[in-house]
Backbone of each chain as ProteinMPNN parsed JSONL, in Angstrom:
{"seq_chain_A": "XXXXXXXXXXXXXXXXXXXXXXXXXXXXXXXXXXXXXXXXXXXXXXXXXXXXXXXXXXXXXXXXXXXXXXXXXXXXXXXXXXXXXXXXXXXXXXXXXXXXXXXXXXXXXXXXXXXXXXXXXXXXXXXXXXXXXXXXXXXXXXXXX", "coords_chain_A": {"N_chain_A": [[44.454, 96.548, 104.834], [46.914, 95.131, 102.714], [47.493, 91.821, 101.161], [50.449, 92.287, 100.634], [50.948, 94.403, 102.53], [50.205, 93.353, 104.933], [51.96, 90.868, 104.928], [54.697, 91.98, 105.388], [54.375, 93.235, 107.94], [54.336, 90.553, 109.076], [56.318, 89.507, 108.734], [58.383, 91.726, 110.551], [57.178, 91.214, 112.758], [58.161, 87.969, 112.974], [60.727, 88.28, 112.627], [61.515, 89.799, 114.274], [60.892, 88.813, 116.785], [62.411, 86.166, 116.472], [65.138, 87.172, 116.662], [65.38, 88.05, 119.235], [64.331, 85.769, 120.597], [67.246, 84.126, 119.666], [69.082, 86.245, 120.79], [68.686, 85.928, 123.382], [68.991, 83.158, 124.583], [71.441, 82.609, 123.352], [73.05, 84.369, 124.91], [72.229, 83.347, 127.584], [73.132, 80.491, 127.042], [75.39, 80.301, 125.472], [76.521, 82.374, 126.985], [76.435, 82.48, 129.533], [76.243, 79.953, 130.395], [74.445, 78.658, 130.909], [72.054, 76.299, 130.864], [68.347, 77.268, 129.641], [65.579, 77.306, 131.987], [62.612, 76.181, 133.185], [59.59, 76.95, 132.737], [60.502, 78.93, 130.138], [61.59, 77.217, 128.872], [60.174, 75.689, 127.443], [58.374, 77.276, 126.305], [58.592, 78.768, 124.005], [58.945, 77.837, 121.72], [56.131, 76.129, 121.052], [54.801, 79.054, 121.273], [55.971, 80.792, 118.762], [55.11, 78.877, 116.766], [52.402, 79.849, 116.788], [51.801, 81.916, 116.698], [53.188, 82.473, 114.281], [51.221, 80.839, 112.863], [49.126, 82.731, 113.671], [49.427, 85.209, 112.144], [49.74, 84.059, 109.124], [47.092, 82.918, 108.894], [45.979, 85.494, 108.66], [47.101, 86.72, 106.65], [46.489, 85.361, 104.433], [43.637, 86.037, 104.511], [41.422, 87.587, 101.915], [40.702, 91.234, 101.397], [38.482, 91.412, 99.447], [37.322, 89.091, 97.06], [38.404, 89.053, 94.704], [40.603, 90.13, 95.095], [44.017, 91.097, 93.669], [46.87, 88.961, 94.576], [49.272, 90.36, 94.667], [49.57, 93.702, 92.847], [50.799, 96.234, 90.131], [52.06, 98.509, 92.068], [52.165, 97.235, 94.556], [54.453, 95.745, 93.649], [56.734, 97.409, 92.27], [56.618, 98.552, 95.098], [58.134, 96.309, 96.38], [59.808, 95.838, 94.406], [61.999, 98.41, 95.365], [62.4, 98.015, 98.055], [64.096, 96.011, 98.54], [65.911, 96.514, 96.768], [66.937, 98.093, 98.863], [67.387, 96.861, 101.017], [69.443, 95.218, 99.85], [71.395, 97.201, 99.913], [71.881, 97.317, 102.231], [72.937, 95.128, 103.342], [75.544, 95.512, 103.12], [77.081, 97.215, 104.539], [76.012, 95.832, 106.891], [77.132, 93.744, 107.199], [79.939, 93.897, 106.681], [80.664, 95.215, 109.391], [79.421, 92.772, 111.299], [82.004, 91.701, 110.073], [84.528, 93.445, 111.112], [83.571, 93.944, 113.896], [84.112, 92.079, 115.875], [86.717, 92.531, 116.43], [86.983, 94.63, 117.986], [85.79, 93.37, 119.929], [87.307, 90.912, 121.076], [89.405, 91.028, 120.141], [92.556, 91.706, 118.107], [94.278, 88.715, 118.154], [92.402, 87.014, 119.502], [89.904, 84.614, 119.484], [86.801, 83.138, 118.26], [84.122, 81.277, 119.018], [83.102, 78.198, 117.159], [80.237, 78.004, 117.181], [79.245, 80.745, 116.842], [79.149, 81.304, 114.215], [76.774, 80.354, 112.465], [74.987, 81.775, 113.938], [75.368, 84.386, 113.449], [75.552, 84.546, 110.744], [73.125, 83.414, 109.794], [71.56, 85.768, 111.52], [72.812, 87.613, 109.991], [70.854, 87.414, 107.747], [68.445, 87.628, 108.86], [68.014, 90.446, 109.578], [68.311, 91.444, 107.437], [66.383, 90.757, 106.229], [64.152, 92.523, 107.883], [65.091, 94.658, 107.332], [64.004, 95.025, 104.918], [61.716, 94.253, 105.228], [60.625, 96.784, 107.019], [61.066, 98.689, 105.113], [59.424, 98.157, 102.98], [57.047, 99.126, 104.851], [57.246, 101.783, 105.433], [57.354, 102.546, 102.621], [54.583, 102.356, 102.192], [53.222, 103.048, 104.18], [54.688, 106.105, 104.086], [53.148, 106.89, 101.562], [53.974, 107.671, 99.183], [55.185, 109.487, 96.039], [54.913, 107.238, 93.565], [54.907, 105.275, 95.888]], "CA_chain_A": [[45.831, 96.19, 104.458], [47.016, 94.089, 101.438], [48.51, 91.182, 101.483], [52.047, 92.633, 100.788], [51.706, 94.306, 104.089], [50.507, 92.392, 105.9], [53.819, 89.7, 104.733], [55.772, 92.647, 105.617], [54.137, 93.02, 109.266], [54.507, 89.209, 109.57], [57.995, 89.22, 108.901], [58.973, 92.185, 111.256], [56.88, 90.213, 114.127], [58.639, 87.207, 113.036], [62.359, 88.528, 112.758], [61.954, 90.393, 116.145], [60.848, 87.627, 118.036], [63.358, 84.819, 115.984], [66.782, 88.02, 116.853], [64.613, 88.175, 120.672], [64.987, 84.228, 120.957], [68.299, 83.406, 119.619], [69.827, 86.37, 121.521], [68.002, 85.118, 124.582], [69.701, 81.745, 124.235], [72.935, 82.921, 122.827], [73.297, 84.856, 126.486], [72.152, 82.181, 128.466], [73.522, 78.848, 127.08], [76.587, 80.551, 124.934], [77.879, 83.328, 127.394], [76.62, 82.384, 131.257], [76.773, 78.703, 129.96], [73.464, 78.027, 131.934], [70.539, 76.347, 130.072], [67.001, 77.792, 130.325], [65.146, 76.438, 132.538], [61.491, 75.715, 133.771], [58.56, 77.194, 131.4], [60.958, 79.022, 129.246], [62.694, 76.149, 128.07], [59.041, 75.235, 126.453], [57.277, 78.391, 125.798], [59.11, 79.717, 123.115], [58.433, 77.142, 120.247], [54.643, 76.533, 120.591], [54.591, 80.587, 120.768], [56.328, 81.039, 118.302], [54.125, 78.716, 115.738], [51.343, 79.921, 116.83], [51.977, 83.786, 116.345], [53.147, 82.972, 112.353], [50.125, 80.544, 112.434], [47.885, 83.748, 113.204], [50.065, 85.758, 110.899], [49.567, 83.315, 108.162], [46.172, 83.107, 108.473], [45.352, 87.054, 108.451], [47.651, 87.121, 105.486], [45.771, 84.516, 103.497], [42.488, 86.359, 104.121], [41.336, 88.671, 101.577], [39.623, 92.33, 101.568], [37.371, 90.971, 98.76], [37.383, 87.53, 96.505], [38.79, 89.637, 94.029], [42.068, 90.685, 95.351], [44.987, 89.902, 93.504], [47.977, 88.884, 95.52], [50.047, 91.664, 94.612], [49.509, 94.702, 91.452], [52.022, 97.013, 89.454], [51.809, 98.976, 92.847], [52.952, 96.144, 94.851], [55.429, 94.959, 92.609], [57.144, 98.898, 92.547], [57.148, 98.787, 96.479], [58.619, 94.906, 96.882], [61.506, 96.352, 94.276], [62.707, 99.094, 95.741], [62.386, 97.102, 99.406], [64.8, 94.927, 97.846], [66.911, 97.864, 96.793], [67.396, 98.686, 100.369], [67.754, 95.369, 101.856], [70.479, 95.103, 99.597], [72.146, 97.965, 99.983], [72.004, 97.239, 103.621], [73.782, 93.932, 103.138], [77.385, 95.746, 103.095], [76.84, 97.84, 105.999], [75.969, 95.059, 108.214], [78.616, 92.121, 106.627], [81.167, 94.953, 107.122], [80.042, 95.579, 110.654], [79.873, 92.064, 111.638], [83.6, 91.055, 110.304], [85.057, 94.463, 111.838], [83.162, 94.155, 115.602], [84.466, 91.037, 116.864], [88.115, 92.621, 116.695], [86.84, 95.231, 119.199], [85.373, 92.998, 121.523], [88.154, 89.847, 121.164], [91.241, 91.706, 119.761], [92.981, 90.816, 116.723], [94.559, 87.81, 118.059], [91.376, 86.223, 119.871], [89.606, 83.703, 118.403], [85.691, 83.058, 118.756], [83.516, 79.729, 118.916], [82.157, 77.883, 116.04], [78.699, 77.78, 117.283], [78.922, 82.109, 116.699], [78.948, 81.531, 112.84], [75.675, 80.077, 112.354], [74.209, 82.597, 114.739], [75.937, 85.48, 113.044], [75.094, 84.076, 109.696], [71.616, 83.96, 110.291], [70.929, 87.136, 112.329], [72.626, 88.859, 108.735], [69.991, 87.419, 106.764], [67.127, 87.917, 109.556], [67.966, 91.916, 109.647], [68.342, 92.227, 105.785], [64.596, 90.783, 105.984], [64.032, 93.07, 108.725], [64.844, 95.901, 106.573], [63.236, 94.582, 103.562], [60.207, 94.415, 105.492], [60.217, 97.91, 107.076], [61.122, 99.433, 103.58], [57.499, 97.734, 102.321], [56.194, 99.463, 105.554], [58.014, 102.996, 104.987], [56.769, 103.164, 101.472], [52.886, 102.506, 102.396], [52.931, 104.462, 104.801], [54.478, 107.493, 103.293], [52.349, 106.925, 100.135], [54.58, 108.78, 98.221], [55.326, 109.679, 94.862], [55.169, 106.24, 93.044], [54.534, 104.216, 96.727]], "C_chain_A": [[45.803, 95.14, 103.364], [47.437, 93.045, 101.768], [49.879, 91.316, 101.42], [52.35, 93.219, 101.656], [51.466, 94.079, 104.828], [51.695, 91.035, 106.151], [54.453, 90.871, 105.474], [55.582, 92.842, 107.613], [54.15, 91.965, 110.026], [56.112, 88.826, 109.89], [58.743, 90.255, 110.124], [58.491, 91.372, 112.559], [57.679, 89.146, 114.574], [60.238, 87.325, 113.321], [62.38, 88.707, 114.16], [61.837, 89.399, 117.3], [61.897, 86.753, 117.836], [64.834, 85.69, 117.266], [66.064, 87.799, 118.93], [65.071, 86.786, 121.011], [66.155, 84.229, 120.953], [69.434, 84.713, 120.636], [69.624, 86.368, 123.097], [68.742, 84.052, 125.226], [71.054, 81.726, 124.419], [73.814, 83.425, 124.051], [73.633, 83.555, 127.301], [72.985, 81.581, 128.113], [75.335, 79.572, 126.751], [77.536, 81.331, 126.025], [77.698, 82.788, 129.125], [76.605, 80.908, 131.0], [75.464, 77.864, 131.209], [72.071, 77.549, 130.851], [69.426, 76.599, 130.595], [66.144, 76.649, 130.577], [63.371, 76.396, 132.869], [60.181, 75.915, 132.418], [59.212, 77.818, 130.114], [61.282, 78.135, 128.452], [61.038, 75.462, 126.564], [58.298, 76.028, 125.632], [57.465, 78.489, 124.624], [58.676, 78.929, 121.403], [57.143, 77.088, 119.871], [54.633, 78.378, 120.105], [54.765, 81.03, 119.564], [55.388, 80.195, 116.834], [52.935, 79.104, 115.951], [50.924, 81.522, 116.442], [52.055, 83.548, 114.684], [52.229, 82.16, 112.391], [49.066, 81.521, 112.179], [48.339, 84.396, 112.161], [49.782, 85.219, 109.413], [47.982, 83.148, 107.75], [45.095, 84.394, 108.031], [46.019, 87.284, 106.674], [46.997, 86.413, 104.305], [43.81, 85.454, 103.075], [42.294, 88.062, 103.552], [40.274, 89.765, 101.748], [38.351, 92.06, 100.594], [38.153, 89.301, 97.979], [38.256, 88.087, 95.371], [40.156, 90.017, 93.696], [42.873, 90.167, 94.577], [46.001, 89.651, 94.657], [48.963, 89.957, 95.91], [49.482, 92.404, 92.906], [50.512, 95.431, 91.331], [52.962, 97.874, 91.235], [53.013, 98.257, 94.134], [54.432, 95.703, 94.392], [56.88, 96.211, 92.572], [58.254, 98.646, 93.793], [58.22, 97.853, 96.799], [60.009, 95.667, 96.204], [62.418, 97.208, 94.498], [62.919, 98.723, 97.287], [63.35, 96.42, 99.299], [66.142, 95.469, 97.996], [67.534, 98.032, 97.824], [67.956, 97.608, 101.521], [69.084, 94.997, 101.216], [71.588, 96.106, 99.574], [72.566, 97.942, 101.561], [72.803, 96.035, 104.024], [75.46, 94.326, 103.516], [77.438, 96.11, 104.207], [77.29, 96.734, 106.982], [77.285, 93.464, 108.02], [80.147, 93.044, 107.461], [81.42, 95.504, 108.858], [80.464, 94.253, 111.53], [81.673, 90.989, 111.744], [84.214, 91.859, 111.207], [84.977, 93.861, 113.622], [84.158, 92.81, 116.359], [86.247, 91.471, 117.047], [88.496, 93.569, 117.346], [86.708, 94.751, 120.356], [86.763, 92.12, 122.243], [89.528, 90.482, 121.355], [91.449, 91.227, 118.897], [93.795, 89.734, 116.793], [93.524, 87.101, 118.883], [91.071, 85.064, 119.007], [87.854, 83.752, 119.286], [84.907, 81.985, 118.174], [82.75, 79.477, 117.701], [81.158, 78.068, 115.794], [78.355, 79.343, 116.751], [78.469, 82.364, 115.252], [78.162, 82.099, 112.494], [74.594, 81.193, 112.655], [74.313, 83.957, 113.788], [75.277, 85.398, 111.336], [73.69, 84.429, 108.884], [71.329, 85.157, 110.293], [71.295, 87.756, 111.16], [71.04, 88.946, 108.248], [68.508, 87.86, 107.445], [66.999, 89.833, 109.359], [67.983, 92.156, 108.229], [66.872, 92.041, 105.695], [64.266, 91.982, 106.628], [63.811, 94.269, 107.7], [64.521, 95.754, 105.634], [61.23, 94.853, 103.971], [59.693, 96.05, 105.692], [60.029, 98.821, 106.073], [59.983, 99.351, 103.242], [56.773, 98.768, 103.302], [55.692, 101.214, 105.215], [56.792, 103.297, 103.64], [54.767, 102.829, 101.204], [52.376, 103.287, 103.029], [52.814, 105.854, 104.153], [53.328, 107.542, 102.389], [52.815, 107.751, 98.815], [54.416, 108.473, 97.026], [55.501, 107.921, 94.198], [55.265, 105.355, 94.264], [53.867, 104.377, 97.419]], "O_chain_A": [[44.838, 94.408, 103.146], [47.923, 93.087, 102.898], [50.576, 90.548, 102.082], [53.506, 93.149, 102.073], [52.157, 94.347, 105.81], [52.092, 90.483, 107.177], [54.831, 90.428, 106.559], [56.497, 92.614, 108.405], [54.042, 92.001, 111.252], [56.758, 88.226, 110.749], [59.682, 89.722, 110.715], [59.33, 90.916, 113.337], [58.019, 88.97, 115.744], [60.859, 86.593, 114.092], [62.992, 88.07, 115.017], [62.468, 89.257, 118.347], [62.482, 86.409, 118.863], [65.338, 85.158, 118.255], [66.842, 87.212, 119.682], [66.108, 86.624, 121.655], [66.645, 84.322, 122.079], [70.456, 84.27, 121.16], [70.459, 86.823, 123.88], [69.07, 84.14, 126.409], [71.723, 81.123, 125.258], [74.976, 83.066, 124.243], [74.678, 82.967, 127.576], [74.021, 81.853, 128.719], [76.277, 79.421, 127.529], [78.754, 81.188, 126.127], [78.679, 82.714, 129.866], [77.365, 80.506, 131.881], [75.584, 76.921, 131.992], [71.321, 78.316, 130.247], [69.209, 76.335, 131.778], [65.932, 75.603, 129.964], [63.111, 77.319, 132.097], [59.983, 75.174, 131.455], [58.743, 77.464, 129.033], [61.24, 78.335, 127.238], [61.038, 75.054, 125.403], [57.722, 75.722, 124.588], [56.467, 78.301, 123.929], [58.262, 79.425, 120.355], [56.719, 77.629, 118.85], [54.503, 78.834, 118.969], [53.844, 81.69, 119.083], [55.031, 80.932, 115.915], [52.156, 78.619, 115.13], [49.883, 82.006, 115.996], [51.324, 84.136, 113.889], [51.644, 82.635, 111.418], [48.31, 81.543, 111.208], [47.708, 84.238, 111.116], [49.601, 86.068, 108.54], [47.603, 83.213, 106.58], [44.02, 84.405, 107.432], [45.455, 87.882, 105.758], [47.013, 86.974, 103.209], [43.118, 85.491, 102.057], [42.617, 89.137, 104.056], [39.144, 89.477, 102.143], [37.251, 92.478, 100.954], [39.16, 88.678, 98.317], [39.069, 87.21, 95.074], [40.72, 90.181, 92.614], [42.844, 88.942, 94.464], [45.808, 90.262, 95.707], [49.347, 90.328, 97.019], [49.083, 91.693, 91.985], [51.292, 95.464, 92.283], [54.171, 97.787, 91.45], [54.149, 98.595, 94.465], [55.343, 95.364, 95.148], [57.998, 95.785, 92.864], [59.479, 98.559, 93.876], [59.201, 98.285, 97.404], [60.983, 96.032, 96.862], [63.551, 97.065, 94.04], [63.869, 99.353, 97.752], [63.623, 96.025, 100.432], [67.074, 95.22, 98.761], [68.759, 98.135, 97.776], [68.694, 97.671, 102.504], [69.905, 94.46, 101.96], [72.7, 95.746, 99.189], [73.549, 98.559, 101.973], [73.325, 96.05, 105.139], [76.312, 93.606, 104.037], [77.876, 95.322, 105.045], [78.333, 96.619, 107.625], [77.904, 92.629, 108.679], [80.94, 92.815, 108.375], [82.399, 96.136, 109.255], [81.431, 94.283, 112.292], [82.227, 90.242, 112.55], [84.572, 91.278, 112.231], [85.904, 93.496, 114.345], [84.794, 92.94, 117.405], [86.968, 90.759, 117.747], [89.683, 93.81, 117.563], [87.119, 95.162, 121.44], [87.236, 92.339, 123.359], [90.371, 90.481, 122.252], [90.764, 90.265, 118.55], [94.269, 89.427, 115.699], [94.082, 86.014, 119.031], [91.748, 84.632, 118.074], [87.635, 84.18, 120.419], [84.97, 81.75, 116.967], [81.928, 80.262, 117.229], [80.751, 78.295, 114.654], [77.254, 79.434, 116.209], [77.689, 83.264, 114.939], [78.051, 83.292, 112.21], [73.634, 81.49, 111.944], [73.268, 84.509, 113.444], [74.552, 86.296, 110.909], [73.323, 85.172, 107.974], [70.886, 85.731, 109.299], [70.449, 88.578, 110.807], [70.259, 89.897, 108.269], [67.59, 88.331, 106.773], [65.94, 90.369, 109.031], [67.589, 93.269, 107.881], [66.142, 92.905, 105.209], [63.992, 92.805, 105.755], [62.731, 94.731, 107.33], [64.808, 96.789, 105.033], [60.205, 95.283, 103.442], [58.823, 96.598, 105.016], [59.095, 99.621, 106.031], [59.33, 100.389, 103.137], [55.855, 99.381, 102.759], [54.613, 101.737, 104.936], [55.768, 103.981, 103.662], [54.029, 103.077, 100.251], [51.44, 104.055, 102.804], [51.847, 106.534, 103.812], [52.505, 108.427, 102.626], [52.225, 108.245, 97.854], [53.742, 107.507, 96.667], [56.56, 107.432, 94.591], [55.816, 104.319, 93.892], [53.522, 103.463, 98.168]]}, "seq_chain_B": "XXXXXXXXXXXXXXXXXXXXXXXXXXXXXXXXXXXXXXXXXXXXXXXXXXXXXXXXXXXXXXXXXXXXXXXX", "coords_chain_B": {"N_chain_B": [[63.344, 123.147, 84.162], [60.354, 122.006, 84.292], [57.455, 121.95, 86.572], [55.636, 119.132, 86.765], [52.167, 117.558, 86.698], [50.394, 115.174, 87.546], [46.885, 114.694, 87.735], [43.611, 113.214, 88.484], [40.279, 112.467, 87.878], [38.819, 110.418, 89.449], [37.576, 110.086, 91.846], [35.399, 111.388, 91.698], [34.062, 110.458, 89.33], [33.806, 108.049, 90.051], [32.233, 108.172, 91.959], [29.527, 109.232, 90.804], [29.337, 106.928, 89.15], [26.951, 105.293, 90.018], [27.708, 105.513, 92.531], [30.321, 103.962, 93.461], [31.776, 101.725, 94.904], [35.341, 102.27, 96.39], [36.36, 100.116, 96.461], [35.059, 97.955, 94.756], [36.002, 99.702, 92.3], [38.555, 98.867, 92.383], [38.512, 96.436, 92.371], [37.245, 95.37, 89.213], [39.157, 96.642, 88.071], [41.552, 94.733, 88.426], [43.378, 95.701, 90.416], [44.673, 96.323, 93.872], [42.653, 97.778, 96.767], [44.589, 99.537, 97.998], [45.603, 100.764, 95.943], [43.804, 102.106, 94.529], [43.31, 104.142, 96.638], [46.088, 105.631, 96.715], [46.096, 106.463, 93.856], [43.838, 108.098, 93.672], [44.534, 109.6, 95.71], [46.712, 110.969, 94.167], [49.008, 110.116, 94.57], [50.277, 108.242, 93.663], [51.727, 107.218, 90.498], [49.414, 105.549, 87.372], [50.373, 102.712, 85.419], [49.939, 102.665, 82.13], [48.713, 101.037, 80.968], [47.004, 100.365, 83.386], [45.595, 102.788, 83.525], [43.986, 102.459, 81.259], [42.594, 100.394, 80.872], [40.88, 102.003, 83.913], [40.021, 103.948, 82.662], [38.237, 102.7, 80.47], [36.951, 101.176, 82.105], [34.839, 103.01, 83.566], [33.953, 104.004, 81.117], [34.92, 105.816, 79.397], [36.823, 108.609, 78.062], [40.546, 108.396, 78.194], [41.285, 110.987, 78.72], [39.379, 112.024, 80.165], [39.855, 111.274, 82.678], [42.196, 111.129, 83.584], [44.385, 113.715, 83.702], [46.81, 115.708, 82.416], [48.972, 118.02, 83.819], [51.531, 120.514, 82.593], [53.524, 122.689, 83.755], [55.251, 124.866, 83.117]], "CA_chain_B": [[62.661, 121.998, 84.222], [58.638, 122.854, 84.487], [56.918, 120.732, 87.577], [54.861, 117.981, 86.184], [51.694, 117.109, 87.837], [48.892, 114.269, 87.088], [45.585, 114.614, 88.306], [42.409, 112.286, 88.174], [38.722, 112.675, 88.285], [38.299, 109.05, 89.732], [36.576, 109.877, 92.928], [34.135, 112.169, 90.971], [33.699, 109.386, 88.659], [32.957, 106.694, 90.913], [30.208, 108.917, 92.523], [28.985, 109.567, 89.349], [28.795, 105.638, 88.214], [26.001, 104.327, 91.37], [28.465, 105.417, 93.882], [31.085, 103.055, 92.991], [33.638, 102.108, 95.832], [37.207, 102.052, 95.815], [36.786, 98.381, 96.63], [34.671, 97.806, 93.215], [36.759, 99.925, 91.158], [39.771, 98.134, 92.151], [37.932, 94.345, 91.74], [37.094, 95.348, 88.397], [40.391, 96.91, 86.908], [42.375, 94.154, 88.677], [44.091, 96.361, 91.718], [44.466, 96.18, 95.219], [42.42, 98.638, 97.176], [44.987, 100.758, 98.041], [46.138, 101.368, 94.965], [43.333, 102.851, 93.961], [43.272, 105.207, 97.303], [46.931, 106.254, 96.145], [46.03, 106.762, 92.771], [42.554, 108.819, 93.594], [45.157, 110.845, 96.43], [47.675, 111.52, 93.393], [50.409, 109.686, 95.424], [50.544, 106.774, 92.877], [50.84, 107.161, 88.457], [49.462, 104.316, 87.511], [50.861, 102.59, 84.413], [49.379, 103.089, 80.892], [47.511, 99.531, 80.825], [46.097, 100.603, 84.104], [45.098, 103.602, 83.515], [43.115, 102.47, 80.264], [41.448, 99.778, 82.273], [40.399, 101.903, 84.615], [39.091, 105.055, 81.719], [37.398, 101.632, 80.194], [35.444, 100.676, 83.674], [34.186, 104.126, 83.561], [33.119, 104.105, 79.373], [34.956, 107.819, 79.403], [37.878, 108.45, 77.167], [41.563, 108.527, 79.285], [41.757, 112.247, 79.416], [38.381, 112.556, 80.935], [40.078, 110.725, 83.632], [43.411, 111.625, 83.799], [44.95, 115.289, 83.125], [48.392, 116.472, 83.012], [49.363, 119.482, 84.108], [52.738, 120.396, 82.761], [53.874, 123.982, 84.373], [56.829, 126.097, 82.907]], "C_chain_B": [[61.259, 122.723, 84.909], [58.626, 121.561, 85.688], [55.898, 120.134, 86.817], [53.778, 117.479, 87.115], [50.21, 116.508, 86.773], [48.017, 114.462, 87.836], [44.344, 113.985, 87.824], [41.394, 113.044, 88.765], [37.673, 111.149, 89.145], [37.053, 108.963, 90.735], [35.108, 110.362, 92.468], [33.452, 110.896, 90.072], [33.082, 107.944, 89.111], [31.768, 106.73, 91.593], [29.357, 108.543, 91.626], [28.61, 107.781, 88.962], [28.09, 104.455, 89.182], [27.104, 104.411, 92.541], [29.676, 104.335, 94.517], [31.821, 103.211, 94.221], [34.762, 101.375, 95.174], [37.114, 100.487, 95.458], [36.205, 97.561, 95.311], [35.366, 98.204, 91.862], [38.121, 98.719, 91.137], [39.465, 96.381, 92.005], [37.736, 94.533, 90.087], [38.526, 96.081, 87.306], [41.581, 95.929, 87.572], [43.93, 94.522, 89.938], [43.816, 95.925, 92.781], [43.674, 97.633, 95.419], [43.278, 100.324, 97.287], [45.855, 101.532, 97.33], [45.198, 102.322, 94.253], [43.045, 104.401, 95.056], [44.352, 106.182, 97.01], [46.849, 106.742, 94.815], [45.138, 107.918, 92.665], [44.23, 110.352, 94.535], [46.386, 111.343, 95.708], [49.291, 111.222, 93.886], [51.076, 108.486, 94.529], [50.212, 107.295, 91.407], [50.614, 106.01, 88.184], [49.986, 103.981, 85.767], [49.962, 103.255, 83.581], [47.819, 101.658, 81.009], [46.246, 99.891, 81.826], [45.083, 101.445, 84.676], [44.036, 103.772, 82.476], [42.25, 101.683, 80.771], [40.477, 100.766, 83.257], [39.272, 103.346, 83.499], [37.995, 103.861, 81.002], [36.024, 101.672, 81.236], [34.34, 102.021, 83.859], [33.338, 104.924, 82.359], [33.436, 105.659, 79.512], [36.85, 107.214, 78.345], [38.954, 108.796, 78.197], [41.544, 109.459, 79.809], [40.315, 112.599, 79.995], [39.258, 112.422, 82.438], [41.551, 111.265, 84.659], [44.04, 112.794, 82.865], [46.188, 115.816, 83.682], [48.422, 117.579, 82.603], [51.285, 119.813, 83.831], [53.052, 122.013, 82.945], [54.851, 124.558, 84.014], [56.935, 127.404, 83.705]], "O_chain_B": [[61.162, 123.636, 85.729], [59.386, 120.596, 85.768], [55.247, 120.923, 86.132], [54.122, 117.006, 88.198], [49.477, 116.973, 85.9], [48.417, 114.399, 88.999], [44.022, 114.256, 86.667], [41.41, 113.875, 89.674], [36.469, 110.963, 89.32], [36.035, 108.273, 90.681], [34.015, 109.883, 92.771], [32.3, 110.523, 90.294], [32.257, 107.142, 88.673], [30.814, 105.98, 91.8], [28.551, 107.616, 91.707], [27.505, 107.539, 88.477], [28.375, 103.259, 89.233], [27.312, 103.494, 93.336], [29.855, 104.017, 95.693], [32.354, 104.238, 94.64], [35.048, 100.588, 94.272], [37.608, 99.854, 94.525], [36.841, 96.604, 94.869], [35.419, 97.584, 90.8], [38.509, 97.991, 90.223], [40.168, 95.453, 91.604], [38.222, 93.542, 89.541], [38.689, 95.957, 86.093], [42.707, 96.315, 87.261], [44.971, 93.909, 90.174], [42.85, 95.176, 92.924], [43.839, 98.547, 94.61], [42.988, 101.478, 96.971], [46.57, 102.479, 97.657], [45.62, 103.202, 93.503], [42.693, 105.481, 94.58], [44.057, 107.376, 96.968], [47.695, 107.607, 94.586], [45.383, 108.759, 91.801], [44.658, 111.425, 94.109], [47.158, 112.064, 96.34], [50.337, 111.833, 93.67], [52.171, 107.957, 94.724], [49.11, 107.67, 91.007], [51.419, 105.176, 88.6], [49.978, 104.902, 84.951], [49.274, 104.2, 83.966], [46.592, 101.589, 81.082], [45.049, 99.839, 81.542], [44.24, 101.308, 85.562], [43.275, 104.74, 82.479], [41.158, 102.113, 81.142], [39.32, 100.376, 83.415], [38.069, 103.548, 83.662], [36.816, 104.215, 81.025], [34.835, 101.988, 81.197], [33.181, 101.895, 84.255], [32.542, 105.862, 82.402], [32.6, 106.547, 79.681], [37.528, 106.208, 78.135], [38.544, 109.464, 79.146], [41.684, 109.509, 81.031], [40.25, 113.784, 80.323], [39.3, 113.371, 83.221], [41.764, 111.592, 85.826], [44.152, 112.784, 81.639], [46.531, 116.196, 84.801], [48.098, 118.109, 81.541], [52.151, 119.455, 84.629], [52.677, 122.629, 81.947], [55.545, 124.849, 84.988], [57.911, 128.14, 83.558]]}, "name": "protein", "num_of_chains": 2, "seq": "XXXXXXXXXXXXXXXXXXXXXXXXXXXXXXXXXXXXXXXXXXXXXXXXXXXXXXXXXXXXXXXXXXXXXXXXXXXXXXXXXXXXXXXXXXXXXXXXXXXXXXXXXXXXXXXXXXXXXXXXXXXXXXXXXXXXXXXXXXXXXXXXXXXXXXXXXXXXXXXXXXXXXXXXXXXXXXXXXXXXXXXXXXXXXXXXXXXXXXXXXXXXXXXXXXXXXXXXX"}
């Protein structure tokens, strides 16, 4: 593997676990209004540096001394990854304003703290699909990826 | 519209120059590995620059290397 996918296998590890945590949390503390308690309450942070620590260090090491970081090749895949991550941007913006006026109603209202969360989780899934796109087009090996 | 199709002699060529691997060709024309596995499996064109680089590393002229096939 290159280093561009291995970034891209770092980041789906990383998104899935970050969207895994915060809607973990978001349950607990936000909707049953109970904070986690005993080893959870600790696990989750060491784990969590220590997974993109390995990540980080597989991604640093190369197949020869030689490698560049990324080539034309690379460079191709990342912009049409891009492509898709942004085209995926409307979808999910459009998605998130819409839903909450299924769950609430259109005169509800819903807590500050949801923003942030909501905010976030866009930009974590646009990676998300930024990453798989990189994955997609190595895999296939297609025409020009 | 005819189908258009590139084809290389790379793998032949790398035999051919002490059994060259992928992992040498691509240290010496400045690629990642698996650009040169996509390029050898016709899944990847590679630019112009990188395709003279790599007819260079091999002391053969481009079209030894690379041959288009254009089909009507």
């Amino acid at each position: 593997m290159n280093k561009t996918q291995k970034g891209a296998w770092l980041n789906v590890t990383g998104v899935l676990l970050v969207l895994a945590i915060v809607s973990y949390l978001t349950i607990q503390i936000g909707i049953q209004h109970r904070p986690p308690e005993g080893l959870v309450l600790y696990i989750w942070i060491p784990a969590f540096i220590i997974i993109i620590g390995i990540g980080i260090y597989f991604i640093r090491r190369k197949q020869s001394p030689a490698e560049p970081d990324s080539d034309e090749r690379d460079n191709q895949i990342k912009q049409k990854a891009w492509i898709a991550a942004f085209i995926s941007v409307w979808p999910l913006f459009l998605a998130a304003s819409v839903a909450p006026q299924f769950f609430i109603g259109l005169d509800g209202s819903i807590p500050v703290w949801s923003l942030p969360i909501v905010t976030v989780g866009l930009f974590y899934i646009v990676l998300l699909v930024y990453s798989i796109a990189v994955l997609i087009q190595y895999g296939r090996g297609g025409n020009n990826g | 519209m005819g189908s258009d199709r590139l084809s290389n002699q790379i793998r032949r060529l790398r035999l051919d120059n002490d059994r060259m691997t992928q992992q040498d060709l691509a240290d010496k024309v400045g690629v990642t590995r698996q650009t040169i596995i996509a390029i050898e499996a016709g899944k990847y064109a590679p630019s112009l620059p990188l395709a003279f680089r790599i007819a260079h590393t091999f002391g053969v002229p481009i079209e030894q290397v690379f041959q288009y096939d254009n089909t009507d």
